[in-house]
C-alpha positions as CSV (number, residue, x, y, z in Angstrom):
1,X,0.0,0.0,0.0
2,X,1.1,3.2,-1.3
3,X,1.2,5.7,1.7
4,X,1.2,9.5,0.9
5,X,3.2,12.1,2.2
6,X,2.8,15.8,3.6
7,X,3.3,18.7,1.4
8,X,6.4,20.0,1.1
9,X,5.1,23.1,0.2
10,X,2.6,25.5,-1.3
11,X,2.6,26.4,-5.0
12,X,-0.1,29.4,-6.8
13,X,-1.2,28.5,-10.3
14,X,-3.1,30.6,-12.6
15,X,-5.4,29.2,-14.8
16,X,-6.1,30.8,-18.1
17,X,-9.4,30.7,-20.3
18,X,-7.6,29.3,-22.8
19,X,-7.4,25.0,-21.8
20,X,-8.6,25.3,-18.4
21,X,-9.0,21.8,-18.0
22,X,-5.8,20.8,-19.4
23,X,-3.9,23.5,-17.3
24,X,-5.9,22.4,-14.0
25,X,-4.7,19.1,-14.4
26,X,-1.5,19.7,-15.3
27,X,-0.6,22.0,-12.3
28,X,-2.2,19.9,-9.9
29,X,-0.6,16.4,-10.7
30,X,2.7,18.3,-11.2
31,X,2.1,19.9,-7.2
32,X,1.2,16.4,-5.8
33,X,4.1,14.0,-7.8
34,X,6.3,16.9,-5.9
35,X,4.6,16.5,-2.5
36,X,3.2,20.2,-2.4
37,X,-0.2,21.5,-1.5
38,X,-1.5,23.9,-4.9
39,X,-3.9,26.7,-4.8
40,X,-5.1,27.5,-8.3
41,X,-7.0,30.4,-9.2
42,X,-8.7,29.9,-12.3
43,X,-10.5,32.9,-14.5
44,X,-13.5,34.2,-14.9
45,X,-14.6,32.3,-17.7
46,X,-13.2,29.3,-17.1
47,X,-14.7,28.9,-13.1
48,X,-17.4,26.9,-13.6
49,X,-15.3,24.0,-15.4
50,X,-12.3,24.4,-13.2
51,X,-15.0,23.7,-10.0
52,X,-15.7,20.5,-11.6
53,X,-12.1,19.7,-12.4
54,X,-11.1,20.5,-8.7
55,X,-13.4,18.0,-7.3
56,X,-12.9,15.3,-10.0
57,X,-9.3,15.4,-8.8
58,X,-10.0,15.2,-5.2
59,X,-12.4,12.4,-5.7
60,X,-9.8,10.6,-7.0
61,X,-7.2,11.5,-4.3
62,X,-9.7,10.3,-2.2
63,X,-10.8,7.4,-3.9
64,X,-7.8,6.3,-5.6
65,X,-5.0,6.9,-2.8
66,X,-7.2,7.4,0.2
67,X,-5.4,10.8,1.0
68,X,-5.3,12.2,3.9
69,X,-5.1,15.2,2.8
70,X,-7.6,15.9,0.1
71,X,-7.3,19.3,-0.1
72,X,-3.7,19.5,-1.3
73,X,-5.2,20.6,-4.1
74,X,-7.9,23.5,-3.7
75,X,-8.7,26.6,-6.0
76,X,-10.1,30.0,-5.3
77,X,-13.6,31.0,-5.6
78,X,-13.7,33.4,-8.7
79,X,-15.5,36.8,-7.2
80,X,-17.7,38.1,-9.3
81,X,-17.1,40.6,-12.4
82,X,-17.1,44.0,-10.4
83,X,-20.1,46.5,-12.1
84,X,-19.6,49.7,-13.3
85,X,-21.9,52.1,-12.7
């Protein structure tokens, strides 16, 4: 049985609009094969499939490797676009 460790670390990662799903994923697996916690902020327009990405990949961690931890990975609630008046 495959036992996981404690971050090392914490890493930020911005996720554009452009591939969010690929980017997500990318940036997250990199952050856990190195034994770091990631907080990824994704934009705007790309929110609503990096929420479902997020806790695809946590499932997993959970699932998968029984993590203790399953919020090594975690992303940022996008605020809202700020109106003008």
């Amino acid at each position: 049985m495959a036992e996981i460790a404690s971050p090392m670390g914490v890493i930020v990662g911005l996720v554009p609009a452009t591939h969010p799903v690929a980017t997500f994923i990318f940036k997250a697996l990199i952050a856990i094969k190195g034994r770091n916690a990631i907080i990824l902020s994704p934009s705007r327009r790309a929110h609503h499939v990096s929420q479902q990405v997020g806790a695809m990949i946590r499932e997993a961690l959970l699932r998968r490797w029984r993590a203790r931890r399953p919020r090594a990975v975690a992303w940022r609630p996008t605020a809202a676009k700020p109106r003008l008046p």
